[in-house]
Structure formats: C-alpha cells, structure tokens
DRENPA-3360 file (N, C-alpha, C; in nm, 2 decimals, always signed):
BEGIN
1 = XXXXXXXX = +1.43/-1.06/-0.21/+1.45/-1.20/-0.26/+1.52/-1.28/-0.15 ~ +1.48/-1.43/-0.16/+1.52/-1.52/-0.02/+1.66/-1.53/-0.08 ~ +1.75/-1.57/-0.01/+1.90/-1.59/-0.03/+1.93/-1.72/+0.08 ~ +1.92/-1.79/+0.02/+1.97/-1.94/+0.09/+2.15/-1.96/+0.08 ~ +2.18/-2.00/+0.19/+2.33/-2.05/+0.19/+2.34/-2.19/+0.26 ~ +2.47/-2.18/+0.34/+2.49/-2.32/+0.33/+2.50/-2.38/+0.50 ~ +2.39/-2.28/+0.54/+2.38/-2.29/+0.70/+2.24/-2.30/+0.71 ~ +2.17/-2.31/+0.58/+2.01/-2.32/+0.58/+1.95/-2.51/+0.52;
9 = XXXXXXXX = +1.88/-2.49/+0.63/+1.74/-2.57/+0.55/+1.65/-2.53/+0.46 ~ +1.62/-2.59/+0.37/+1.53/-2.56/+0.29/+1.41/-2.68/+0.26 ~ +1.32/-2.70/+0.29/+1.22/-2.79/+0.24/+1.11/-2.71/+0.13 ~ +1.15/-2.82/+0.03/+1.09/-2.77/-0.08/+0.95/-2.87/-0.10 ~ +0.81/-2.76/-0.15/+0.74/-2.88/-0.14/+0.68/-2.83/-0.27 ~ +0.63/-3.02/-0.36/+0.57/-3.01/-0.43/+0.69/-2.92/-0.56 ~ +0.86/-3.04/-0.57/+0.96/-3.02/-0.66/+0.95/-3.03/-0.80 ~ +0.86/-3.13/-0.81/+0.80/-3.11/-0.97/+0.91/-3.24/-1.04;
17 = XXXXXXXX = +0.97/-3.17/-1.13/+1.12/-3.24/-1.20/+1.24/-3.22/-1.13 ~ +1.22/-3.08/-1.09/+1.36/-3.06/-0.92/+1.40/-2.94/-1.05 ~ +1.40/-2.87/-1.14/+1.44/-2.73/-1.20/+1.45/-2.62/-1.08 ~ +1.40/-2.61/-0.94/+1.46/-2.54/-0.86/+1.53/-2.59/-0.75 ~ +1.50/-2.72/-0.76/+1.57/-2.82/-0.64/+1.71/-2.81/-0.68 ~ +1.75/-2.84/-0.80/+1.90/-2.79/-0.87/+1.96/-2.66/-0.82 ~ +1.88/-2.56/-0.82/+1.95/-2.44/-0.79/+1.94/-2.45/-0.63 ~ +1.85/-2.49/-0.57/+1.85/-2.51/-0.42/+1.93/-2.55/-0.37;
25 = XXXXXXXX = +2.00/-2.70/-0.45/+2.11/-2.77/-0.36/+2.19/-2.75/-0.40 ~ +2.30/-2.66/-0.53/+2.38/-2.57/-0.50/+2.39/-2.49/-0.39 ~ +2.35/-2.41/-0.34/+2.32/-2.31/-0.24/+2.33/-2.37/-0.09 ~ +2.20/-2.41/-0.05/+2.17/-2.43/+0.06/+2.23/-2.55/+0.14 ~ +2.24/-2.59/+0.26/+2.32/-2.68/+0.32/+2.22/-2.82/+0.32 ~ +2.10/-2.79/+0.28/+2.03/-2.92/+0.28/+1.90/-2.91/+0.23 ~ +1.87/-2.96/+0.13/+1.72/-2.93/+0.10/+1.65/-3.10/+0.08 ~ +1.52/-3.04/+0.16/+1.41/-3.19/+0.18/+1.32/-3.16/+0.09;
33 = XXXXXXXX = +1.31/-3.24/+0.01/+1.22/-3.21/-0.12/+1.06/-3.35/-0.07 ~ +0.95/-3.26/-0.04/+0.84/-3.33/-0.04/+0.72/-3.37/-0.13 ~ +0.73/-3.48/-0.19/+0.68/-3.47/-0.35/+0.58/-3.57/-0.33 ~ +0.44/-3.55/-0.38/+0.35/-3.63/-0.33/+0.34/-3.74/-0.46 ~ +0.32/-3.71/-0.53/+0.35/-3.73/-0.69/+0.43/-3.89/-0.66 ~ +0.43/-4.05/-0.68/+0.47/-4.12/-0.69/+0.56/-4.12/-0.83 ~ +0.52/-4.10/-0.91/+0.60/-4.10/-1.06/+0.68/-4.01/-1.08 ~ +0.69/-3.89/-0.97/+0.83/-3.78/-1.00/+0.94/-3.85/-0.88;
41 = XXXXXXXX = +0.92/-3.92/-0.79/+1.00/-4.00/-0.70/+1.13/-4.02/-0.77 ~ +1.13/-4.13/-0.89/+1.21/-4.17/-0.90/+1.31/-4.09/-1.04 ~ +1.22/-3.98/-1.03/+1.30/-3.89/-1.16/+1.40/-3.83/-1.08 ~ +1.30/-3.75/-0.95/+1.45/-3.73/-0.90/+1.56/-3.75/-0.80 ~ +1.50/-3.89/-0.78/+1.60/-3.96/-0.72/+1.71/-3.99/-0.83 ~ +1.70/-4.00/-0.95/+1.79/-4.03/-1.02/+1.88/-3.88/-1.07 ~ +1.77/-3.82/-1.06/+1.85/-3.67/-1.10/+1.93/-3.59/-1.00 ~ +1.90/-3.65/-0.87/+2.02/-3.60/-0.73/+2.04/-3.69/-0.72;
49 = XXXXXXXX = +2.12/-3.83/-0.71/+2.20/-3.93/-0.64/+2.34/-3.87/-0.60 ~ +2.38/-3.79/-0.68/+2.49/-3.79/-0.67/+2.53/-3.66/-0.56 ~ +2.43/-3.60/-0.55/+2.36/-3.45/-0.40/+2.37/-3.52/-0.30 ~ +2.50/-3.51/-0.18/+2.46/-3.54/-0.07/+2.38/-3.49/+0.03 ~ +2.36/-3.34/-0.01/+2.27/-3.28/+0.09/+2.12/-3.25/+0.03 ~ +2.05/-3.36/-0.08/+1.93/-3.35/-0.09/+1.85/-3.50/-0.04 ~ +1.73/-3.49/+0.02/+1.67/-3.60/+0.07/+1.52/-3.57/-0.03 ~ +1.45/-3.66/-0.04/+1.31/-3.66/-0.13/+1.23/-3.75/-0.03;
57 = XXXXXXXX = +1.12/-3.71/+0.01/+1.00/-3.78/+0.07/+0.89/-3.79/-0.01 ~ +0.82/-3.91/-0.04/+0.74/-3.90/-0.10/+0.60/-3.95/+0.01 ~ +0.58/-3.84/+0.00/+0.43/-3.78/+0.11/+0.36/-3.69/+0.12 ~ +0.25/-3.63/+0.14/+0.10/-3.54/+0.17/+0.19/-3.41/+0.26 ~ +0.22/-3.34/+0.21/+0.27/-3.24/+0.31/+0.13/-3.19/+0.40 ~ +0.04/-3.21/+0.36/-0.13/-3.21/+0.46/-0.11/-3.28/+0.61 ~ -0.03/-3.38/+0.54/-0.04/-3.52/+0.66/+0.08/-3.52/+0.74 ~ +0.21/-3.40/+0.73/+0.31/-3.43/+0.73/+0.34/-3.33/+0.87;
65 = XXXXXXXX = +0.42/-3.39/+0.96/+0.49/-3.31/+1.10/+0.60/-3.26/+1.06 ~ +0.63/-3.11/+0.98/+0.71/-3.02/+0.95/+0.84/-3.01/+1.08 ~ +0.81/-3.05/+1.19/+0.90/-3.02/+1.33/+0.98/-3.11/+1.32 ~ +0.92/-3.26/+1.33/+0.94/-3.36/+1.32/+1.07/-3.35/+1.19 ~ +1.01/-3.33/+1.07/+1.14/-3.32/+0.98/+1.23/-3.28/+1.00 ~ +1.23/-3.12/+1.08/+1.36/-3.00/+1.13/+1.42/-3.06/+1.22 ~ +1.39/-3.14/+1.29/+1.45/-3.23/+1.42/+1.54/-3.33/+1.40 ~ +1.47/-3.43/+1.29/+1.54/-3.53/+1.23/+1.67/-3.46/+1.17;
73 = XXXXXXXX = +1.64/-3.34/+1.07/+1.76/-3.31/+1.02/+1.86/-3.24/+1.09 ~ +1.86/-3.18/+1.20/+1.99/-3.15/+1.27/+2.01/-3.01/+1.27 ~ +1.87/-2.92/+1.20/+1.88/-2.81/+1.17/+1.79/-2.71/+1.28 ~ +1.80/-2.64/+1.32/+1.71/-2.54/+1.42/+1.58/-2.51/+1.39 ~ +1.60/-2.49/+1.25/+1.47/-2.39/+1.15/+1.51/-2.43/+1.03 ~ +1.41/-2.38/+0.92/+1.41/-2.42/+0.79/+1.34/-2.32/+0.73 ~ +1.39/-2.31/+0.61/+1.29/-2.25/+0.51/+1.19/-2.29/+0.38 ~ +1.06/-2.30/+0.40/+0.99/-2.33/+0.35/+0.98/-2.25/+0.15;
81 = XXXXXXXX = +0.98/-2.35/+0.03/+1.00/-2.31/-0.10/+0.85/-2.42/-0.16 ~ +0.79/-2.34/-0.20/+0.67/-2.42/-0.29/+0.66/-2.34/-0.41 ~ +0.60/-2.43/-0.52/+0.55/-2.39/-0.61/+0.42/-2.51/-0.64 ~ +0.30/-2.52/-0.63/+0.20/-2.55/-0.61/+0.09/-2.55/-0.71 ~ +0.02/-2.63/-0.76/-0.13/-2.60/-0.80/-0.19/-2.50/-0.69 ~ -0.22/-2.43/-0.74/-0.29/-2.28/-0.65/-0.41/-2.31/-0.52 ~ -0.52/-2.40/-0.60/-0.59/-2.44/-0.48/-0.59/-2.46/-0.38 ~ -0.42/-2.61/-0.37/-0.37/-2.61/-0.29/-0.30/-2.52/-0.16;
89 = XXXXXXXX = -0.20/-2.42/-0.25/-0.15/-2.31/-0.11/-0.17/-2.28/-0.01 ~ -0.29/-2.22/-0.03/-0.36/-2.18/+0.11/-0.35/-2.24/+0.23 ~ -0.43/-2.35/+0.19/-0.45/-2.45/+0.27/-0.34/-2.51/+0.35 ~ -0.20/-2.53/+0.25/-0.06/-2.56/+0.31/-0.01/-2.36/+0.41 ~ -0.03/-2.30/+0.34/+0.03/-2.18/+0.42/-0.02/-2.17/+0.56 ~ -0.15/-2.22/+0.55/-0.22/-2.23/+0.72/-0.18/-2.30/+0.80 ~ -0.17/-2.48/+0.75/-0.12/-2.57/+0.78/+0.01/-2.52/+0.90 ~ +0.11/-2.45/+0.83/+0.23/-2.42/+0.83/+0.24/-2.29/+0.92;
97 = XXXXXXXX = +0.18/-2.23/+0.94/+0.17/-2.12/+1.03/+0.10/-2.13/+1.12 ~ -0.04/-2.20/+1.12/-0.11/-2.27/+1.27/-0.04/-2.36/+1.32 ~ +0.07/-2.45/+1.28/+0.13/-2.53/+1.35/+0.26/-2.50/+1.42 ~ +0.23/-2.38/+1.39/+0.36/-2.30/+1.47/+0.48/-2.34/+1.43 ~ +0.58/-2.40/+1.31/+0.66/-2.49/+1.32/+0.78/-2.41/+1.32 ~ +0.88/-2.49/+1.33/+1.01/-2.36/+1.36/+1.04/-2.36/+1.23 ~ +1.01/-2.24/+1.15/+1.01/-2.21/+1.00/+1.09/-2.02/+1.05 ~ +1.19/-2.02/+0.96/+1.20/-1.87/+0.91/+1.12/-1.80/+0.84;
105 = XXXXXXXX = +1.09/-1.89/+0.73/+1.02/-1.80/+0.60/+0.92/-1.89/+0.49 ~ +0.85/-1.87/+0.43/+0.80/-1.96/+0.34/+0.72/-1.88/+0.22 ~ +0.82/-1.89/+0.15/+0.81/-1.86/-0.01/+0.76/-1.94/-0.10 ~ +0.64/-1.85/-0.15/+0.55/-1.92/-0.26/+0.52/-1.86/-0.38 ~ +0.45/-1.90/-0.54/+0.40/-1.84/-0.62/+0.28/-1.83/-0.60 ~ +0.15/-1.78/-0.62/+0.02/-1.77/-0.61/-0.03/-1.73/-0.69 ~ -0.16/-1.72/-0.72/-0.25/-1.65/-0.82/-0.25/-1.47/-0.74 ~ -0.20/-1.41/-0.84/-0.16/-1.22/-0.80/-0.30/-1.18/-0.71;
113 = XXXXXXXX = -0.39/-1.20/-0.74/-0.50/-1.18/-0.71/-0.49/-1.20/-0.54 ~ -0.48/-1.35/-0.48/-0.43/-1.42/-0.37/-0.34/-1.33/-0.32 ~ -0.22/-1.30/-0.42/-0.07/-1.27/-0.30/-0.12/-1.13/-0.28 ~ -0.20/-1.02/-0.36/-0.26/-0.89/-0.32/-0.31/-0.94/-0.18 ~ -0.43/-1.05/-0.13/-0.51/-1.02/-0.07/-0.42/-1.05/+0.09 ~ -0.31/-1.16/+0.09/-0.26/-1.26/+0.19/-0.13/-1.09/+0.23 ~ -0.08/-0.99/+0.16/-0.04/-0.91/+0.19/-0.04/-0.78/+0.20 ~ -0.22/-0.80/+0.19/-0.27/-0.64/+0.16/-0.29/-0.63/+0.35;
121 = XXXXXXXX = -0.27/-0.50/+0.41/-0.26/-0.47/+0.61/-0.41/-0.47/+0.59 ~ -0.44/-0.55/+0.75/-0.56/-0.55/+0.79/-0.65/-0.43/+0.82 ~ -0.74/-0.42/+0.82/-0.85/-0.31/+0.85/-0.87/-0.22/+0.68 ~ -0.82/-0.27/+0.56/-0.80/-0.27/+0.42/-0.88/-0.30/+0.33 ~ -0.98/-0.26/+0.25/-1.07/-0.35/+0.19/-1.03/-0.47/+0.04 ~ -0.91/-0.47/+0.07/-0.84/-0.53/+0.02/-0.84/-0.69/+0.08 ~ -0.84/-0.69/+0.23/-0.79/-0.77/+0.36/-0.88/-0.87/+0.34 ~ -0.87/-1.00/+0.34/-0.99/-1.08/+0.34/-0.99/-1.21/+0.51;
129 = XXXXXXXX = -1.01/-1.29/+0.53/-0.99/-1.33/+0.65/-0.84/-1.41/+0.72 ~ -0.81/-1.43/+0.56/-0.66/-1.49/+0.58/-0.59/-1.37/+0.62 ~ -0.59/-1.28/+0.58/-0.50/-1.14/+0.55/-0.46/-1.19/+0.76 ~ -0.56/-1.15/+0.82/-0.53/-1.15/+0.94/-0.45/-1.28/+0.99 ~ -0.52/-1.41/+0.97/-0.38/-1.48/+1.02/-0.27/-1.48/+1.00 ~ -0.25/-1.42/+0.84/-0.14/-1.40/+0.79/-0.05/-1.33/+0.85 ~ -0.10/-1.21/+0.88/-0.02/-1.10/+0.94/-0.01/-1.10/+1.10 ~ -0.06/-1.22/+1.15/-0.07/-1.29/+1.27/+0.08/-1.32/+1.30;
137 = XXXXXXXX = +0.08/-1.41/+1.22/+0.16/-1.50/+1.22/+0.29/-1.46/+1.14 ~ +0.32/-1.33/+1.04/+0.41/-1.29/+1.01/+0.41/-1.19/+0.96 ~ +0.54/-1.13/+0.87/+0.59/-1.01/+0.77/+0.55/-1.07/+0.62 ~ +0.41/-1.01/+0.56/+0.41/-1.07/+0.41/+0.47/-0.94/+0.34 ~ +0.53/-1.03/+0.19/+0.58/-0.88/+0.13/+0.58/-0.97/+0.00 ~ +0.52/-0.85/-0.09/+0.53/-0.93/-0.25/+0.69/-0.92/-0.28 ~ +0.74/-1.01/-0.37/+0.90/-1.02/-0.46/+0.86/-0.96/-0.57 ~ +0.83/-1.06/-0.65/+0.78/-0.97/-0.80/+0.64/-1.06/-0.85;
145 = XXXXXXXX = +0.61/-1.01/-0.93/+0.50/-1.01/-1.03/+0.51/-1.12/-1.14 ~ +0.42/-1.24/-1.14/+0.51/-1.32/-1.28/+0.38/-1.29/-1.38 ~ +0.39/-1.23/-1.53/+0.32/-1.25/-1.61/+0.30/-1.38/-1.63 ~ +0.16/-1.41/-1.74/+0.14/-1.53/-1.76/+0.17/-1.54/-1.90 ~ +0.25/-1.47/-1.91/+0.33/-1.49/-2.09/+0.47/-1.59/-2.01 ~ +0.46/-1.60/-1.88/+0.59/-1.65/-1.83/+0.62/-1.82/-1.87 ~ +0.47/-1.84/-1.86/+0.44/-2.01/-1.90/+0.41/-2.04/-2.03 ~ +0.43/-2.18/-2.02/+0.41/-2.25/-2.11/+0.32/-2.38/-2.11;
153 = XXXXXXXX = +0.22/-2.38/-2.18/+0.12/-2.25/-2.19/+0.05/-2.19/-2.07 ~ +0.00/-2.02/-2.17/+0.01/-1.96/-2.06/-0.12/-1.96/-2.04 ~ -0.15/-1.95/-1.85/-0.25/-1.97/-1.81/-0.34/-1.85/-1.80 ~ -0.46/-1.84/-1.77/-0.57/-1.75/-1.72/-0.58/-1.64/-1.66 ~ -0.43/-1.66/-1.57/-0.45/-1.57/-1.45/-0.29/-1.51/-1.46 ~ -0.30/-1.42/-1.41/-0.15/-1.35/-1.31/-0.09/-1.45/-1.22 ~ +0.02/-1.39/-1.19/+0.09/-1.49/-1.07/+0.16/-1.41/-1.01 ~ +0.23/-1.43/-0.88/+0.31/-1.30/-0.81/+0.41/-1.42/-0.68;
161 = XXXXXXXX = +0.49/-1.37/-0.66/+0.59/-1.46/-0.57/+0.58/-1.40/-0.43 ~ +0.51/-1.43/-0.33/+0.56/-1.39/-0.25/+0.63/-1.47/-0.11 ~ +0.66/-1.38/-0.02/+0.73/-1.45/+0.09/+0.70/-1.40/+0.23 ~ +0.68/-1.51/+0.36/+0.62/-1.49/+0.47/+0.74/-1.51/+0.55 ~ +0.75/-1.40/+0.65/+0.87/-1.42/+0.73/+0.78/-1.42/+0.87 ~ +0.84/-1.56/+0.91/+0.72/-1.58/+1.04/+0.85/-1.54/+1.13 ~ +0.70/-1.50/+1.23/+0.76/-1.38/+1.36/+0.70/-1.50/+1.47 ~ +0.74/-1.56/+1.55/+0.68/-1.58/+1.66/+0.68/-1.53/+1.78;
169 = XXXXXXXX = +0.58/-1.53/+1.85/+0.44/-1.42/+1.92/+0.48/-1.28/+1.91 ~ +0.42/-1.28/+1.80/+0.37/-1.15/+1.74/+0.31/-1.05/+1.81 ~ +0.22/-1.14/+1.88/+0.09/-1.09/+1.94/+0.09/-1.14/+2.05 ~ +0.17/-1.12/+2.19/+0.17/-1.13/+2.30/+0.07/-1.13/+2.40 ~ -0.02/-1.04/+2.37/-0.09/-0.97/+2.43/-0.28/-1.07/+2.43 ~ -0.24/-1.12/+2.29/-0.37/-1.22/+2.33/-0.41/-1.34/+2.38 ~ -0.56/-1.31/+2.44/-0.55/-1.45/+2.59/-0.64/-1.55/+2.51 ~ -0.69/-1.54/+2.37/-0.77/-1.66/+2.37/-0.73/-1.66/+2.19;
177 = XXXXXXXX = -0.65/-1.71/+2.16/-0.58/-1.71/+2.04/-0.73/-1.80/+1.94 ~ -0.77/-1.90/+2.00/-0.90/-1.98/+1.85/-0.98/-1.90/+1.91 ~ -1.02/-1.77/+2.02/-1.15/-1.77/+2.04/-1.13/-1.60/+1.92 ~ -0.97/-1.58/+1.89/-1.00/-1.44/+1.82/-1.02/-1.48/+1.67 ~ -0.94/-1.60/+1.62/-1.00/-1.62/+1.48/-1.12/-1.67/+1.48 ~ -1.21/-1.74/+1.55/-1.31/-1.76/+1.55/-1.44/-1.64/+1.53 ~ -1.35/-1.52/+1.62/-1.46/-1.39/+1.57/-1.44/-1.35/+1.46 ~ -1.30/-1.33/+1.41/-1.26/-1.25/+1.27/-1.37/-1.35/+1.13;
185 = XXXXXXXX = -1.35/-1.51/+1.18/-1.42/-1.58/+1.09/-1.56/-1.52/+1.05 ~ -1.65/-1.51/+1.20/-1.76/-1.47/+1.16/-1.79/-1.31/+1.11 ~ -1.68/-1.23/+1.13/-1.70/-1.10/+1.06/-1.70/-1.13/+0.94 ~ -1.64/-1.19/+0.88/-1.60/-1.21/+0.77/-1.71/-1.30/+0.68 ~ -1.80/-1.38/+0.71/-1.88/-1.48/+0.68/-1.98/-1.40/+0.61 ~ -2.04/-1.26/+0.67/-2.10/-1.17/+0.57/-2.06/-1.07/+0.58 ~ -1.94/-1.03/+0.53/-1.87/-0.91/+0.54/-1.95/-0.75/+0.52 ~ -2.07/-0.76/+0.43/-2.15/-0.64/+0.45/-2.25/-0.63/+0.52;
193 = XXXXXXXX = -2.22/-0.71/+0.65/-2.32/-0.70/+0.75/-2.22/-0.59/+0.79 ~ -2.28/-0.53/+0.92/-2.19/-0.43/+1.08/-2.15/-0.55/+1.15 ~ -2.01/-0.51/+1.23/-1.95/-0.66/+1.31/-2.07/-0.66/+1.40 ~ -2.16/-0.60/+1.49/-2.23/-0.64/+1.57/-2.31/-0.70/+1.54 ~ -2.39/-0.72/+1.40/-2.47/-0.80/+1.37/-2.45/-0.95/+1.31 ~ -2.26/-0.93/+1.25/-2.23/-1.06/+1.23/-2.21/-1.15/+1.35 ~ -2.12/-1.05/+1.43/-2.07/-1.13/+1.52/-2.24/-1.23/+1.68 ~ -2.38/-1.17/+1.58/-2.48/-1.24/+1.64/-2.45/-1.42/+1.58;
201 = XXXXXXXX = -2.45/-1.40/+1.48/-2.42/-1.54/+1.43/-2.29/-1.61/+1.55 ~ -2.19/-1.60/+1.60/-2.11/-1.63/+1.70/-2.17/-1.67/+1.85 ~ -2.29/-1.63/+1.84/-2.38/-1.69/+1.97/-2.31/-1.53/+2.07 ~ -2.28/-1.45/+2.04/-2.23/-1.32/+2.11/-2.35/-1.22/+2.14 ~ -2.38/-1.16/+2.23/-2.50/-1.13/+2.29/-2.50/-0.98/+2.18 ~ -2.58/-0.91/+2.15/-2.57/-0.78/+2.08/-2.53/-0.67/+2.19 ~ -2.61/-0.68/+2.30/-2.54/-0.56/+2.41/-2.38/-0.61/+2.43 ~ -2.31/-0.68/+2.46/-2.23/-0.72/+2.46/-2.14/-0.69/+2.37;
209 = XXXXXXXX = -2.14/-0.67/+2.27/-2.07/-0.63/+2.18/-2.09/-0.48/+2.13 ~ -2.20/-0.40/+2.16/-2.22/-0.25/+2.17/-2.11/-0.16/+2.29 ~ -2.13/-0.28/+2.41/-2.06/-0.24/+2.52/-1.89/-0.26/+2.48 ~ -1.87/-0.36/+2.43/-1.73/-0.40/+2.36/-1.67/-0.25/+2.28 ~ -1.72/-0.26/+2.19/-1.66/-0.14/+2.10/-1.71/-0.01/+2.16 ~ -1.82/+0.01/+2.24/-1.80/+0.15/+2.28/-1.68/+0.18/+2.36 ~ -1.61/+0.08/+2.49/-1.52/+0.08/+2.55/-1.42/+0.14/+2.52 ~ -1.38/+0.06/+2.32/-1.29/+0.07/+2.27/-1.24/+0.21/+2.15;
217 = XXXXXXXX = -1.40/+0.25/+2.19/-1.43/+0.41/+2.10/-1.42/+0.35/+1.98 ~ -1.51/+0.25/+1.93/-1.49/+0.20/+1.78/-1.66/+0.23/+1.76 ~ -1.67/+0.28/+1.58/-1.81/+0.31/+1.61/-1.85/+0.21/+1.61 ~ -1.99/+0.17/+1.63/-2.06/+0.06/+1.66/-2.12/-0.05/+1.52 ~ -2.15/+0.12/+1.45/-2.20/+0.06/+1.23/-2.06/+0.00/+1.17 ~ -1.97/+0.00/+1.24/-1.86/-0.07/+1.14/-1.84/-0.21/+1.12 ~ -1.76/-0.22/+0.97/-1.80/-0.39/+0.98/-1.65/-0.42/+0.98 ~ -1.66/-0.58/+0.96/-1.55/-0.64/+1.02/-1.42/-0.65/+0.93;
225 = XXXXXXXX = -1.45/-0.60/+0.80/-1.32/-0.54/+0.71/-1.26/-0.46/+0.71 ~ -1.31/-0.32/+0.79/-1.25/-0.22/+0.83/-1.20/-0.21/+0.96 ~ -1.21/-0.31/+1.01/-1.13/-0.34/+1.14/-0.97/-0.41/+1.16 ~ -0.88/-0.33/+1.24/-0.74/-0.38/+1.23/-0.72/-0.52/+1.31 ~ -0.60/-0.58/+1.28/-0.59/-0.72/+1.37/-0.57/-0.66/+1.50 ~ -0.51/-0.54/+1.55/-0.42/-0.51/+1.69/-0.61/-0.47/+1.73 ~ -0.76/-0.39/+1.67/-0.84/-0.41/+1.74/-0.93/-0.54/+1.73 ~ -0.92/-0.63/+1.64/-0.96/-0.76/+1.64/-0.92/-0.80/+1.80;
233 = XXXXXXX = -0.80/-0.82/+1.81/-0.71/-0.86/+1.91/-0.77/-0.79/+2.06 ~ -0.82/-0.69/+2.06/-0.88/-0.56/+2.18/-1.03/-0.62/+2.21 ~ -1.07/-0.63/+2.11/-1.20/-0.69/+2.07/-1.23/-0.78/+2.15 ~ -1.13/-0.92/+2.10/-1.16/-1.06/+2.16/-1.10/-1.06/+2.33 ~ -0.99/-1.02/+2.37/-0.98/-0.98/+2.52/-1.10/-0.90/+2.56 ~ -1.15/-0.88/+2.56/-1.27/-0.79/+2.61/-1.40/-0.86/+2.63 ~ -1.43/-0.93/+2.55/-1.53/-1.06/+2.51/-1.49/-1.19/+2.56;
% end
C-alpha cells in the first residue's frame, strides 16, 4: 500500500467530490487535484479553501504537461492517484509512462480483469500488449481486490487497485525504443498467428526474421505472446 507523507507530491486525477483528496491532504505535503469536470470545480474549491497545500486544475489530463506541473510546484517527483471511468485509464497510464515524466508511482482502480492483464510478466498468456510497456516502464503489483458489492450501486464487473512504480531505463540496452513497440504491436495484432508471420504485416522480410530468432535459439513457430520483453528487446536490436 502507497504511504504518502509530507515530503511527497501527490497529483490526483479525476477527484470527484475530493472523499480522497481529504485524506490526501492530511498526509501529503501537497496535492494537485486535476478535475476535468467544470461543475466539481467549485465543490471543491469550497471544500479545501481552507488546505494550504491543495491546488485544483480544472483541465484534460490528455492535454496536460505532467513535468511542467512537478516544476511549477517545487517538487522533484510526484505521485500519481486516480480513480477514473475505466475506459479512460489506459489511455492516461500510457500518457504517463511514454512521457517519461518524473513520477515515482501511479496508483489506480481498474476493472480486475485489466489490473490481471497490465501485471500479469511478459511471455504469459495472460500478457496482452500493454503488459509489455508496462513492465517497460515499471514494477506493477496488484494491492487488493475491490468487490463490486463495494459500490453503490454495484456495478458489472470486479475492480482491483493497483500500483506502478516507474523505474527509469529499465532497459538500457535498447537502441530503437518506438521501433521495439512497434514490433510487440504487430505480434500482438493477430496474436494466433507465429511472430514470423505477424511480424510480415510490419513490412519485415520473412528470412529476416527466421535468421533473427535462429540467432537467438528462439523456435521459429512461436508467437508473439509467448515471448518475453528482455527477448522482444533481443529481437528488435537484431532487426
């Protein structure tokens, strides 16, 4: 479980009413609450006035320079707190991890389903194409599990908490960082193809990639979900 004090950043996105922004800015030395929502603006502006160390932005965390905020505030790093319409996550967890931003960690709820797949280890048939940025880019580890007796009312699905503790360069060792997600993409595009046949779709020559994995003593019929990120990574230097 994250443990915020009073030497941390915290940007919270997508605060709602602020029910955790309250416990946040006890705790932590500063929390930036990003709330796209014009009509929760002024709820909780009225419900922290009297918090010197809470700020509210009302803005698209899509559209938003995360660095830029850590700079302005005086803080090194920060840690990222969402709770989200689910669609949305993803999309922000990429945002936030392809942008490299100086972030410790970024803790979210998800649909259980999601937080299985974003922390299940690559080469797993569990692993889906995020799995690998993810674990690119960090340490995922589930918290706990939220039933959906949790809500009110309760929704459809499961939910699970988890948290990304971003590592930067993880992965030292690779020379063409968009040309390796770009292959993982196409393995992944028909996953029950063989990588050598997906990775035709990539404009990648077939000998070329027979010669690739023989190199690397990978058999040649395997596909691209049974393959790890450190040989994704072998793969794409090679190619």
């Amino acid at each position: 479980m994250q443990i915020y004090g009073k030497d941390d950043l915290v940007i919270e996105i997508g605060p709602g009413l602020g029910t955790l922004t309250n416990e946040l800015a006890e705790n932590a030395g500063k929390v930036i609450c990003i709330e796209l929502d014009k009509k929760m603006i002024q709820i909780l502006q009225d419900r922290f006035m009297l918090y010197k160390n809470v700020e509210i932005i009302n803005e698209d965390i899509l559209k938003l320079n995360i660095n830029e905020i850590i700079e302005k505030s005086r803080y090194k790093t920060a840690k990222i707190v969402a709770n989200l319409p689910y669609y949305i996550t993803t999309p922000i967890i990429m945002k936030l991890l392809e942008e490299k931003a100086s972030l410790e960690s970024i803790t979210v709820m998800v649909q259980k389903e999601v937080a299985d797949r974003l922390c299940a280890k690559t080469g797993e048939r569990e692993a889906g194409a995020i799995t690998y940025a993810v674990e690119y880019y960090s340490n995922a580890k589930k918290i706990l599990d939220v039933p959906k007796e949790s809500f009110i009312p309760a929704p459809n699905v499961e939910s699970a908490v988890i948290t990304l503790e971003v590592v930067k360069e993880k992965y030292k060792e690779i020379k063409d960082e968009k040309k390796l997600f770009e292959i993982i993409k196409y393995a992944f595009m028909q996953r029950r193809k063989t990588l050598i046949n997906a990775l035709q779709n990539a404009e990648i020559k077939k000998e070329k990639i027979k010669e690739t994995l023989k190199k690397l003593e990978i058999d040649e019929k395997i596909r691209g979900e049974a393959i790890t990120l450190e040989q994704f990574i072998k793969i794409t230097n090679l190619l």
